[in-house]
gemmi code that builds the backbone of each chain (N, CA, C; Angstrom):
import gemmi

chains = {
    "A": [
        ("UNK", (102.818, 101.688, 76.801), (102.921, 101.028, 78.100), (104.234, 100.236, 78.204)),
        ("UNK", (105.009, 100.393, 79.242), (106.103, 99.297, 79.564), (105.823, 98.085, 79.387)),
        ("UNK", (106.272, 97.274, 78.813), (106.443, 95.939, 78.836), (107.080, 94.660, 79.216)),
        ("UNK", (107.191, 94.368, 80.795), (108.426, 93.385, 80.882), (107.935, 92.202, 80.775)),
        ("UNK", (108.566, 91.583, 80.180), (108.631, 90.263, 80.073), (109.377, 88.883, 80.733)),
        ("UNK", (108.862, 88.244, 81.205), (109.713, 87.054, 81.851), (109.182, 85.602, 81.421)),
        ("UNK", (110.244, 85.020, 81.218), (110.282, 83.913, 80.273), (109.369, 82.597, 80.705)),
        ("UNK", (109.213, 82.242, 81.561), (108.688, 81.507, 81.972), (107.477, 81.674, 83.313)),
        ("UNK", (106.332, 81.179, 83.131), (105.162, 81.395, 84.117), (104.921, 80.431, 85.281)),
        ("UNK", (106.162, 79.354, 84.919), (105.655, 78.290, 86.300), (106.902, 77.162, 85.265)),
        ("UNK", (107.880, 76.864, 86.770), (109.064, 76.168, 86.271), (109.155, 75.158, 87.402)),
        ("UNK", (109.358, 74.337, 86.689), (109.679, 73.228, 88.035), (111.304, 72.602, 87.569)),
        ("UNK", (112.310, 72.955, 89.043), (113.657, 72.143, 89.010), (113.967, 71.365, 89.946)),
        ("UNK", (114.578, 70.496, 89.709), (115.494, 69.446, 90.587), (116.790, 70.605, 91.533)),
        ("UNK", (116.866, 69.996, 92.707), (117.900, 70.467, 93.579), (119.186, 70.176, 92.670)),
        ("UNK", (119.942, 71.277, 93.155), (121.726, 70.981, 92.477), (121.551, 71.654, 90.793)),
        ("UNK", (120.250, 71.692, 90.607), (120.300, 72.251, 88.821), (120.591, 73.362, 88.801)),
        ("UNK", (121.343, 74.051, 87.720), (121.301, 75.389, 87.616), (120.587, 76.039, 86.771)),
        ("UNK", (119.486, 77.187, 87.284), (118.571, 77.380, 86.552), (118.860, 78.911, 86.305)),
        ("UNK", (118.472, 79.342, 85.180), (118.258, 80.565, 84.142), (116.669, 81.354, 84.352)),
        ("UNK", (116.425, 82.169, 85.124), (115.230, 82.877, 84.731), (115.875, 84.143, 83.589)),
        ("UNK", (114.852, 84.706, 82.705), (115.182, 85.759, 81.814), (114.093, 87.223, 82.022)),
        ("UNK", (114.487, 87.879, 81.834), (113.714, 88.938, 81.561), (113.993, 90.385, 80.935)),
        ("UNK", (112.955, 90.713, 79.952), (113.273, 91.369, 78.615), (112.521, 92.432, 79.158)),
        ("UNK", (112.989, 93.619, 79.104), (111.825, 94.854, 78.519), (111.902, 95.746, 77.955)),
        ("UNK", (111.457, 96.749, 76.852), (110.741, 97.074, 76.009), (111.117, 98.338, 75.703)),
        ("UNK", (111.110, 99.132, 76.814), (111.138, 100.491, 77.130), (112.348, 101.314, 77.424)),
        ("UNK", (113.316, 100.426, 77.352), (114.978, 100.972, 77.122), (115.239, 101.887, 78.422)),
        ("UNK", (115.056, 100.840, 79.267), (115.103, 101.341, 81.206), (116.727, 101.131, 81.746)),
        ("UNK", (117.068, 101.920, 81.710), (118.378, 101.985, 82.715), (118.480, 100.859, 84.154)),
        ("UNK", (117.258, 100.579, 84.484), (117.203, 100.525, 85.809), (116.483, 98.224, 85.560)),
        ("UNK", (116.895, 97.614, 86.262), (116.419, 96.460, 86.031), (116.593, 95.481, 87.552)),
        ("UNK", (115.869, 95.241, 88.008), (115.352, 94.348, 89.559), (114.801, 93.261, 89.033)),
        ("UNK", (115.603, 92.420, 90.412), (115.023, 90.642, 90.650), (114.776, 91.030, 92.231)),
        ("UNK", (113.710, 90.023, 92.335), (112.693, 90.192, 93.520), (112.948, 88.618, 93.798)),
        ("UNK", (111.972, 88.500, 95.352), (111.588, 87.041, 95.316), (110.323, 87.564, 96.515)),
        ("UNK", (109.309, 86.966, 96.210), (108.470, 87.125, 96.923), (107.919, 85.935, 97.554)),
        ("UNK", (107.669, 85.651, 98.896), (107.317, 84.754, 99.926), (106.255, 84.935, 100.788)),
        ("UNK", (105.345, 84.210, 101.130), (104.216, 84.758, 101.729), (104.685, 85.141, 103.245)),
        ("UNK", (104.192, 86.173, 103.802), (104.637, 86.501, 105.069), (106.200, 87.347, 105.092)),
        ("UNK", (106.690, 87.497, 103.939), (108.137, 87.923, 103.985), (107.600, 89.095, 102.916)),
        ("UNK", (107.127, 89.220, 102.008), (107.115, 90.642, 101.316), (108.234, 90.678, 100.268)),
        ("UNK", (108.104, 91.513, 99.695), (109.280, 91.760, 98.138), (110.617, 91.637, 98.552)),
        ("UNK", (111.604, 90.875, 98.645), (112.916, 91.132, 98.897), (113.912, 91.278, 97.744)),
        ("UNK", (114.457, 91.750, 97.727), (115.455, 92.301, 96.480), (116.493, 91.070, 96.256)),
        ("UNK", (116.567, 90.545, 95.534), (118.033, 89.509, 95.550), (119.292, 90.319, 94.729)),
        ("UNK", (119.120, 90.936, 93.452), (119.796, 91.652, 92.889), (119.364, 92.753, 91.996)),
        ("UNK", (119.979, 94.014, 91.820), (119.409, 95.099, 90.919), (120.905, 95.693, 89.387)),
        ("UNK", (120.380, 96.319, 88.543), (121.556, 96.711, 87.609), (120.699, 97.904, 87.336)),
        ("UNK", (122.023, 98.529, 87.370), (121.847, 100.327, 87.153), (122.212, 100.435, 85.604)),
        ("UNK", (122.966, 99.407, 84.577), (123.194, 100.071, 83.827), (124.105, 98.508, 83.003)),
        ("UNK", (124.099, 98.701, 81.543), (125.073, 97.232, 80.932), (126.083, 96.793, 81.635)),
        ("UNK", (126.300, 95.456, 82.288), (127.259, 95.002, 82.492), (127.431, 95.530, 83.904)),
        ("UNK", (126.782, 96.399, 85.119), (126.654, 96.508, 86.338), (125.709, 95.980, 86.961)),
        ("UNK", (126.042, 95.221, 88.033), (125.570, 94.703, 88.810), (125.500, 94.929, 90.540)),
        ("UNK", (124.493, 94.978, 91.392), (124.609, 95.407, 92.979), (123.733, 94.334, 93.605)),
        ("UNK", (124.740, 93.904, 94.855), (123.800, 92.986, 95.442), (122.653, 93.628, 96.115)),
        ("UNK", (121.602, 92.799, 96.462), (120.290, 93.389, 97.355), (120.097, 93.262, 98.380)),
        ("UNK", (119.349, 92.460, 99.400), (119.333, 92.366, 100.441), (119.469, 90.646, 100.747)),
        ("UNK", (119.877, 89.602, 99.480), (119.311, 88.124, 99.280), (119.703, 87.848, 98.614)),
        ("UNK", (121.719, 87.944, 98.431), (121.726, 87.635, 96.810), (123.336, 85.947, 96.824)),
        ("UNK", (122.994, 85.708, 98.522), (123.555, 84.287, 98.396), (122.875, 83.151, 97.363)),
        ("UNK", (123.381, 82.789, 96.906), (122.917, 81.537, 96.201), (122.547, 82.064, 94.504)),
        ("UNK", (123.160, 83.254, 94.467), (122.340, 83.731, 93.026), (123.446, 84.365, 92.515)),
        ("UNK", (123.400, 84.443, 90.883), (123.976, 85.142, 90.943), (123.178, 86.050, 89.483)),
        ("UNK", (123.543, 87.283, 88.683), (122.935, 87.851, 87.270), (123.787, 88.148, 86.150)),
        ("UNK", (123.418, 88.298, 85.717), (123.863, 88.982, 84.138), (123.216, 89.690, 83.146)),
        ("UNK", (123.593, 90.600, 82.972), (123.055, 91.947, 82.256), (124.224, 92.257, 80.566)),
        ("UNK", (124.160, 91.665, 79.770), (124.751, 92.197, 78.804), (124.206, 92.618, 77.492)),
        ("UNK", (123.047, 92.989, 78.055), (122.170, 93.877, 77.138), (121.253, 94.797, 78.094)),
        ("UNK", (121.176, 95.905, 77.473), (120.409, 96.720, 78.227), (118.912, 95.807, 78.334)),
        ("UNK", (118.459, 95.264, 77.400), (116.812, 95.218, 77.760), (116.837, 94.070, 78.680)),
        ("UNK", (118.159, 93.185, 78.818), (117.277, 91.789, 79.275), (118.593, 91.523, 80.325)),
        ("UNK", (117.815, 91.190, 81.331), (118.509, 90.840, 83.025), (118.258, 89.145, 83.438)),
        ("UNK", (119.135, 88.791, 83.573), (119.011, 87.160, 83.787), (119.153, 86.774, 85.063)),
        ("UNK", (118.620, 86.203, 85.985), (118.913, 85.413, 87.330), (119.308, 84.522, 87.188)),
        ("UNK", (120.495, 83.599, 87.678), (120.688, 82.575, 88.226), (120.907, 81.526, 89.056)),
        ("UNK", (120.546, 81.006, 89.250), (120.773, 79.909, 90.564), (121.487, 78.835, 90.385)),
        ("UNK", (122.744, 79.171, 90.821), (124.014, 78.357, 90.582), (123.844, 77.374, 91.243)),
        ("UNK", (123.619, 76.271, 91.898), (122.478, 75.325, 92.195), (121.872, 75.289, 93.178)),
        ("UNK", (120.678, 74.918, 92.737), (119.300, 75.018, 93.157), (118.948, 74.390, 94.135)),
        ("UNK", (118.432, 74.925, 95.040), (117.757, 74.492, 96.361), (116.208, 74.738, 96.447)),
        ("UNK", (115.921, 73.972, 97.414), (114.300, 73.497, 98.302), (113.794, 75.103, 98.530)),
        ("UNK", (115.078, 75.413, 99.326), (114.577, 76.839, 99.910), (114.903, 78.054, 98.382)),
        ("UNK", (115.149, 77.808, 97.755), (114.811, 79.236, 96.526), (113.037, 78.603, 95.882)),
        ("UNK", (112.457, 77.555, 96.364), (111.089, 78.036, 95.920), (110.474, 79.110, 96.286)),
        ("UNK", (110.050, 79.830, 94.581), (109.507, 80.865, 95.508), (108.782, 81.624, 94.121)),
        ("UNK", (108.087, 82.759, 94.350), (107.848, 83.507, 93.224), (108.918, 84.875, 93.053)),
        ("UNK", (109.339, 84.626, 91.779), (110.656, 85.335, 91.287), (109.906, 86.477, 90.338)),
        ("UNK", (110.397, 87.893, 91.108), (109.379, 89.237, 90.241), (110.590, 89.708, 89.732)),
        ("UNK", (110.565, 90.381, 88.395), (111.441, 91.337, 87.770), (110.922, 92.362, 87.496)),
        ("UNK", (111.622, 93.419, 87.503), (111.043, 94.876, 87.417), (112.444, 95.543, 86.489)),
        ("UNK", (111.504, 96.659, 86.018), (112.479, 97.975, 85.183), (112.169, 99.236, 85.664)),
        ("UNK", (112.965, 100.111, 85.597), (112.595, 101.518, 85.604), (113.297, 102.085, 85.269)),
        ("UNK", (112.805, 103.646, 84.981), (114.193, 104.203, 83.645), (115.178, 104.961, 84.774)),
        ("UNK", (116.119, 105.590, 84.530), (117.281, 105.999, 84.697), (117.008, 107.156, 85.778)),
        ("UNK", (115.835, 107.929, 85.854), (114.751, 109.541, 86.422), (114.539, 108.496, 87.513)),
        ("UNK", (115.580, 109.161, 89.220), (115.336, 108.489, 90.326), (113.703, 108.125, 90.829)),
        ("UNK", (112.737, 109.075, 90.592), (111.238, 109.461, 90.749), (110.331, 108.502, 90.314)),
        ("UNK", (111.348, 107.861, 89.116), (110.234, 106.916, 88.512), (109.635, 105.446, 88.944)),
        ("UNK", (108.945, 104.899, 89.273), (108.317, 103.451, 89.477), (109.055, 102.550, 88.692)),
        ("UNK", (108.497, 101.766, 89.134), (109.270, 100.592, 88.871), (108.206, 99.309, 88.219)),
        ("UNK", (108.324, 99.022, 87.419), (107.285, 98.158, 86.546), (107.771, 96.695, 86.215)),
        ("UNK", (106.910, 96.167, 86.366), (106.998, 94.574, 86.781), (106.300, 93.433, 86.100)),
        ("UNK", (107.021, 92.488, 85.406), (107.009, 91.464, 84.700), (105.745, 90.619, 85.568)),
        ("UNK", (105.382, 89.515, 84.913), (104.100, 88.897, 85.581), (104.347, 87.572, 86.380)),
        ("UNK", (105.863, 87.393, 86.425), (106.345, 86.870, 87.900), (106.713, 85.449, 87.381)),
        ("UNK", (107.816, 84.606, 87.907), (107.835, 83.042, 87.776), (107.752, 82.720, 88.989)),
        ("UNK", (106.834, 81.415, 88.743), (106.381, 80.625, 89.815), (107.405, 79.310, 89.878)),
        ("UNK", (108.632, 79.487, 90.685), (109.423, 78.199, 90.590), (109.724, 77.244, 91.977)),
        ("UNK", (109.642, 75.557, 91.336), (109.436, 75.372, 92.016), (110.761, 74.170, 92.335)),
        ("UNK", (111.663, 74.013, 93.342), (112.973, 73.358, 93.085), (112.167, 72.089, 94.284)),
        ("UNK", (112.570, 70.309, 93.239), (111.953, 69.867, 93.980), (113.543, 68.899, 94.806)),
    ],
    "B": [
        ("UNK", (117.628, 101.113, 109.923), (117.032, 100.244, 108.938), (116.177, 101.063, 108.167)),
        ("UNK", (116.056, 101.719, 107.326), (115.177, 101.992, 106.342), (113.460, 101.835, 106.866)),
        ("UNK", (112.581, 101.478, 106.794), (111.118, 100.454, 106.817), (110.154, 101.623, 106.082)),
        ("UNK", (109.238, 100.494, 105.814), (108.094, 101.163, 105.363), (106.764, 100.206, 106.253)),
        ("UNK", (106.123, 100.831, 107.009), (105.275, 99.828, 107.496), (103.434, 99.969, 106.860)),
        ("UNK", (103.103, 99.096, 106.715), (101.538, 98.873, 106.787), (101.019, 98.231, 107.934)),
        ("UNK", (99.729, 98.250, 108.076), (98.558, 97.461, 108.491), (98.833, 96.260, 108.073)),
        ("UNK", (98.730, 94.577, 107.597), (98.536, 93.535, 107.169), (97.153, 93.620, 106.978)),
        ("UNK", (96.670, 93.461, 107.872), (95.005, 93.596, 107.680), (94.908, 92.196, 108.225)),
        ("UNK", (93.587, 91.651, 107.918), (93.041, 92.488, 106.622), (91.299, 92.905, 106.644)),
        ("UNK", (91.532, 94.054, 105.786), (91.065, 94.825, 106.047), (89.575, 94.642, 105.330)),
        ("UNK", (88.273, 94.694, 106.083), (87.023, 94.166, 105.451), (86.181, 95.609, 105.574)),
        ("UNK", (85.750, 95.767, 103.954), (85.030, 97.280, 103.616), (83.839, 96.632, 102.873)),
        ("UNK", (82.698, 97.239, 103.083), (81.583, 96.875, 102.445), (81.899, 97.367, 101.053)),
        ("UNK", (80.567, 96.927, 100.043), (80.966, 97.336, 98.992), (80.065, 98.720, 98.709)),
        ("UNK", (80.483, 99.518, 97.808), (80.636, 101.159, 97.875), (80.683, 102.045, 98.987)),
        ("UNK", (81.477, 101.550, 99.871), (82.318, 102.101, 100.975), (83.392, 102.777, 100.477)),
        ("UNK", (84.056, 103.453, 101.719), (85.597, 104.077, 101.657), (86.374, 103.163, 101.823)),
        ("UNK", (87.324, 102.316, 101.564), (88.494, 101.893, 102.175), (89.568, 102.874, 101.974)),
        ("UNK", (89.824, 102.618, 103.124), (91.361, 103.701, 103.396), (92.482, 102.800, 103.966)),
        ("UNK", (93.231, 103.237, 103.170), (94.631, 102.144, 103.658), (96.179, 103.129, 103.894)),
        ("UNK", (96.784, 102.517, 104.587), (97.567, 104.072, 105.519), (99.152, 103.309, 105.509)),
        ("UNK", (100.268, 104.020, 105.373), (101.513, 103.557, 104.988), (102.749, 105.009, 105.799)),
        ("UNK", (103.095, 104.076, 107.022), (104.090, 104.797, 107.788), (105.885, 104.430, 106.556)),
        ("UNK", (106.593, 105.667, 106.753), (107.814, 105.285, 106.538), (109.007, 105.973, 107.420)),
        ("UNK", (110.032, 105.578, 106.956), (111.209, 106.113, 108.337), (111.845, 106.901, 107.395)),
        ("UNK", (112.295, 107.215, 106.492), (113.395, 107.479, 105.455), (112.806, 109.184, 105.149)),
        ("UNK", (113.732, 110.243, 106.292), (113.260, 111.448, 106.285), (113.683, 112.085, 104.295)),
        ("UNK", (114.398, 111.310, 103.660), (115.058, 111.977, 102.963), (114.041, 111.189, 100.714)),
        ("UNK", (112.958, 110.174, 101.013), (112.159, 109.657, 100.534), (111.418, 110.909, 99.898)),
        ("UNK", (111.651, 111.336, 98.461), (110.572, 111.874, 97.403), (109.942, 111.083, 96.884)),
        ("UNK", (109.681, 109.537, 96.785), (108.558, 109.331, 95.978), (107.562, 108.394, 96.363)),
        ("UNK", (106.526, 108.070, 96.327), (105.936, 107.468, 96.983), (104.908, 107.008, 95.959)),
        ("UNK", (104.854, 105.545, 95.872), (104.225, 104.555, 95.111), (102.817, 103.760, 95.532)),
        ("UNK", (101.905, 103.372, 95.354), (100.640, 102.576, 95.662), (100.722, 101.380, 94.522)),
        ("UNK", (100.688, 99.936, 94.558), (100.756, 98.947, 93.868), (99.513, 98.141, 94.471)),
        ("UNK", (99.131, 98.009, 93.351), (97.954, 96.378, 93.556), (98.515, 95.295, 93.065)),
        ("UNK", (98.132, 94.150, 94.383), (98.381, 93.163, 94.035), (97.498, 91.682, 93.967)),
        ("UNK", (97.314, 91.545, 92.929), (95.789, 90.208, 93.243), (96.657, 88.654, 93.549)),
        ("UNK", (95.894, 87.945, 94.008), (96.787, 86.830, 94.625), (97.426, 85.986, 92.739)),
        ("UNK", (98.407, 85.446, 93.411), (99.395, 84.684, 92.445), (99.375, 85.631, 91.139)),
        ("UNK", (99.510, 86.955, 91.381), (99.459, 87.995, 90.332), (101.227, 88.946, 90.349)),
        ("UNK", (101.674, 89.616, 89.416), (102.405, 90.753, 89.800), (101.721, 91.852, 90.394)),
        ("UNK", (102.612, 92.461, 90.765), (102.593, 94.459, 91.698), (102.072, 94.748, 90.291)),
        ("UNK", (101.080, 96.055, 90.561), (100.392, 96.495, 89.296), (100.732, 98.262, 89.810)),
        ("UNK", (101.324, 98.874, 89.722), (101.215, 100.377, 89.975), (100.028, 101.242, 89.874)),
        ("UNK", (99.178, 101.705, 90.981), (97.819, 102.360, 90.709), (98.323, 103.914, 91.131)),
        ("UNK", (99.174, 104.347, 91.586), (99.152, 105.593, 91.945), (100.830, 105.838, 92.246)),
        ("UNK", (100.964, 107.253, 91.827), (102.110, 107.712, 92.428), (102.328, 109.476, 93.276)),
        ("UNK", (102.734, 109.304, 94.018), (102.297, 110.706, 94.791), (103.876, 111.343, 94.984)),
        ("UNK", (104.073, 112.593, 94.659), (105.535, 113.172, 95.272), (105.509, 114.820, 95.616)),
        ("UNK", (104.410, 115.389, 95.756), (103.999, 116.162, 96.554), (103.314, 116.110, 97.781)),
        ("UNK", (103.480, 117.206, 99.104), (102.650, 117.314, 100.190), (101.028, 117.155, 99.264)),
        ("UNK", (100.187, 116.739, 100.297), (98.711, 116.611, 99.767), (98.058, 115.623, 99.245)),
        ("UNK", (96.813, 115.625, 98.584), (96.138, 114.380, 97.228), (96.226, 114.520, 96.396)),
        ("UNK", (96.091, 113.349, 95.460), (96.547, 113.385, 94.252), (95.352, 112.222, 93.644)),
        ("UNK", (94.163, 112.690, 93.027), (93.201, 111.625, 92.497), (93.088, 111.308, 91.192)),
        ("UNK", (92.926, 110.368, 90.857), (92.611, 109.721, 89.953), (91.602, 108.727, 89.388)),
        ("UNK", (90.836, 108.511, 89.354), (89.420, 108.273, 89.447), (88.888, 108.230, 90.681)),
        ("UNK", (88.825, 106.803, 91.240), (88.277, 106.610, 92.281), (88.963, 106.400, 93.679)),
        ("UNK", (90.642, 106.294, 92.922), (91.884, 105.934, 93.785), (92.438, 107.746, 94.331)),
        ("UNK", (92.743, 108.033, 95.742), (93.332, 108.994, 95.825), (94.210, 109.085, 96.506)),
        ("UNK", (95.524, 109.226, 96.406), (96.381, 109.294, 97.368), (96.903, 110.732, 98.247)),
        ("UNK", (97.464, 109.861, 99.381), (97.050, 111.155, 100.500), (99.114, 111.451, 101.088)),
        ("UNK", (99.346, 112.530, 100.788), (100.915, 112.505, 100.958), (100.901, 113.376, 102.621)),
        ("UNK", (101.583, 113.341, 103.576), (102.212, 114.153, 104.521), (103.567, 114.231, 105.143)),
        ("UNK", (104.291, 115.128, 104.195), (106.117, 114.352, 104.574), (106.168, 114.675, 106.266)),
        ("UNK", (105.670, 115.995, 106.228), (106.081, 115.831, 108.268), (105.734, 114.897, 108.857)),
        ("UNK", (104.504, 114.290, 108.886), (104.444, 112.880, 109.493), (104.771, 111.806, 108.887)),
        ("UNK", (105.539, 111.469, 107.623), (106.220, 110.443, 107.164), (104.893, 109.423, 107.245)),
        ("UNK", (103.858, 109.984, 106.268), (103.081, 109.314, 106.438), (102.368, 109.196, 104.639)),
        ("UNK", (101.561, 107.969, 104.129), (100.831, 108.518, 103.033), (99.948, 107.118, 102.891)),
        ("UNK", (98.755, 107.969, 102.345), (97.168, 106.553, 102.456), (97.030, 106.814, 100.934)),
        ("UNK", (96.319, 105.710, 100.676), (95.313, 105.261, 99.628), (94.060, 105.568, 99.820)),
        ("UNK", (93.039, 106.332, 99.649), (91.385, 105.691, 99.568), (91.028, 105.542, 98.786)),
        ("UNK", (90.041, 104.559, 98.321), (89.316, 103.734, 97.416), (88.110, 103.778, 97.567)),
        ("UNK", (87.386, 105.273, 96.641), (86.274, 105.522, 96.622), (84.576, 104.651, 96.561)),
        ("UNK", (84.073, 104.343, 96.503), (82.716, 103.031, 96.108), (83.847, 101.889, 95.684)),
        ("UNK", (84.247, 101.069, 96.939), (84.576, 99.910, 96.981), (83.749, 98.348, 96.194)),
        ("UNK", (85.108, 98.427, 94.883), (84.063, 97.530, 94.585), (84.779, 96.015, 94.577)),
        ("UNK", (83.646, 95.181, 94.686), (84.832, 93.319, 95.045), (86.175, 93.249, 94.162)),
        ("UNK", (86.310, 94.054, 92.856), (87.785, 93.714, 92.030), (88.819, 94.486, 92.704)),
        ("UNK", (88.236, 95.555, 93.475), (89.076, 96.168, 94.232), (89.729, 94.926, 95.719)),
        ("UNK", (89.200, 93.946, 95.838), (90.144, 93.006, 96.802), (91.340, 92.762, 96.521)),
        ("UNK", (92.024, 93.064, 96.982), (93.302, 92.139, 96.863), (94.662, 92.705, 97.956)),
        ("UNK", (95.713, 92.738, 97.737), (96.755, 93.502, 98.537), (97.342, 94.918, 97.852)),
        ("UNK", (97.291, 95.603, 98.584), (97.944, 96.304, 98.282), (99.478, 97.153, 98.968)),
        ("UNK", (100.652, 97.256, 98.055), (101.533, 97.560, 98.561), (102.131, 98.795, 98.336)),
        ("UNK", (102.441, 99.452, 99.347), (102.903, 100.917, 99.579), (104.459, 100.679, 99.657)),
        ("UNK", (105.148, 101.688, 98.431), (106.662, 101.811, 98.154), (106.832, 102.870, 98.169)),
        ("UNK", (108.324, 103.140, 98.761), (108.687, 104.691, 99.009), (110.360, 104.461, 98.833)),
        ("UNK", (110.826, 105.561, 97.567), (112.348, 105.564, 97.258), (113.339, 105.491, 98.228)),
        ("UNK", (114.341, 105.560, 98.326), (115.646, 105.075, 99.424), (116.005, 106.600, 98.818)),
        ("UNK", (116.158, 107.526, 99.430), (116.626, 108.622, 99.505), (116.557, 109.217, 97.264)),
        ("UNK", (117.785, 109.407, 97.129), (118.221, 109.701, 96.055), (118.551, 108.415, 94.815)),
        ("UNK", (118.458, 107.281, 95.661), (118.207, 105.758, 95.229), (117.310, 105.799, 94.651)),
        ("UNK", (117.872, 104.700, 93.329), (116.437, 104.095, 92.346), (115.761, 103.013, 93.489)),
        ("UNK", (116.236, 102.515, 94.098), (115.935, 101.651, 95.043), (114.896, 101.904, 95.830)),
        ("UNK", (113.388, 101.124, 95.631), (111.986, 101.455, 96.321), (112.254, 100.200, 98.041)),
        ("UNK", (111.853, 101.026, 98.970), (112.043, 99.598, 100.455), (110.165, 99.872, 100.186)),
        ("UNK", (109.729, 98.506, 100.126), (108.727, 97.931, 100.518), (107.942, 97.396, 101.821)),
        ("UNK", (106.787, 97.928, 102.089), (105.680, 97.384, 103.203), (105.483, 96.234, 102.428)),
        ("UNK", (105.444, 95.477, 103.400), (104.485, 94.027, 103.603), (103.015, 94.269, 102.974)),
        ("UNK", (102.793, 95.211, 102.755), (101.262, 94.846, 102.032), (100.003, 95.154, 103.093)),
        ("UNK", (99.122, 95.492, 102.598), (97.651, 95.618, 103.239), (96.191, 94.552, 102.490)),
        ("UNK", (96.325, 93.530, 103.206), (95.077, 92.868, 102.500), (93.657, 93.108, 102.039)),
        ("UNK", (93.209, 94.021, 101.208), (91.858, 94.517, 101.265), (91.063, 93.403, 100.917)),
        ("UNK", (89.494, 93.166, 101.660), (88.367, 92.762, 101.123), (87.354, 93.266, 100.868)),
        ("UNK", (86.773, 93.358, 99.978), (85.370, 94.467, 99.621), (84.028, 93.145, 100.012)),
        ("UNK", (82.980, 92.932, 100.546), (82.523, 92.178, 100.857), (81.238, 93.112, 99.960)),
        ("UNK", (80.452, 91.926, 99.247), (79.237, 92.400, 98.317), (78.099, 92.853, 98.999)),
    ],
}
model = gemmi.Model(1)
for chain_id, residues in chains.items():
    chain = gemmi.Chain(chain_id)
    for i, (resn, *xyz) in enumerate(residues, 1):
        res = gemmi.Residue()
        res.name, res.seqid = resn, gemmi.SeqId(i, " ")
        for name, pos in zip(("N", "CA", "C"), xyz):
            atom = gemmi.Atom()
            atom.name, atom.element = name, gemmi.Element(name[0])
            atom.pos, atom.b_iso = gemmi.Position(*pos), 0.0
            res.add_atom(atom)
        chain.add_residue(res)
    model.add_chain(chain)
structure = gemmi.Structure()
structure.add_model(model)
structure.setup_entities()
């Protein structure tokens, strides 16, 4: 079974901080997504990487920025932190085979106060 | 714009009922097509994947593909209460790894 992992399950930051989410997975996926999910708004993409050291913005990727210098593990950041990036932050993998799904870490719950 | 639309719902099925849940998309050029559960303050859980015309079952979950009508459902055979939650219908961006997402369909199975 795929395995992603994300580092933290519930984070609480101060505005202006710059915060680090991480996420690791398992299965040596070409393919690696940051989400943010909002009630009433649905999955929005903030940033995706096709591959080490590439990066593409998504549809949400003011205020953020990533880093990928390992294949397994994709980092978000929030170069500082605002009221409005509370939110639940999903990461996903999928391998390199356009067809394939996309599999998803068990989400951070963050909360910028 | 790309879209994938659902129902919101939400949608109330007795329990060992049919629920059927139904997922329009725009993207004539979309091979794959995804079904995700989602339970509240939970991740997307992948229950099905469909990339042929037709159904495709798997226990009790079956998915229903029709590319001419840019259309594809879920039913959820003897509805049972763990079966509540949302579920979200994803469909690829052409030749893109990139899935555009529906808003979700709220199911309730009522006992």
């Amino acid at each position: 079974d795929v395995k992603v992992t994300q580092s933290s399950r519930y984070l609480v930051k101060r505005t202006g901080e710059k915060v680090f989410l991480e996420c690791v997975q398992d299965m040596d996926h070409e393919n690696m997504f940051w989400y943010r999910q909002d009630p009433g708004l649905g999955l929005r993409l903030i940033y995706f990487s096709y591959d080490v050291k590439m990066k593409e913005k998504g549809d949400i990727p003011e205020g953020y920025s990533v880093s990928r210098e390992k294949k397994e593990r994709f980092s978000l950041i929030l170069e500082s932190a605002s009221t409005n990036q509370t939110s639940m932050y999903l990461c996903a993998s999928s391998s390199g085979q356009a067809q394939e799904p996309q599999h998803f870490g068990d989400g951070t719950r963050l909360s910028i106060l | 714009q790309k879209e994938v639309e659902q129902n919101s719902g939400p949608l109330s099925v007795p329990e060992g009922a049919i629920a059927s849940l139904n997922c329009t998309y725009s993207d004539r050029g979309s091979q794959s097509f995804f079904w995700y559960r989602q339970y509240s303050g939970k991740s997307p859980e992948l229950i099905m994947s469909i990339y042929s015309n037709g159904d495709k079952e798997d226990g009790r979950f079956t998915a229903q593909l029709n590319k001419a009508s840019q259309y594809v459902s879920l039913l959820i055979r003897d509805s049972q209460p763990s079966d509540s939650a949302t579920y979200l219908c994803a469909v690829n961006e052409g030749s893109n790894y990139q899935l555009i997402w529906g808003a979700g369909t709220k199911l309730i199975i009522k006992p």
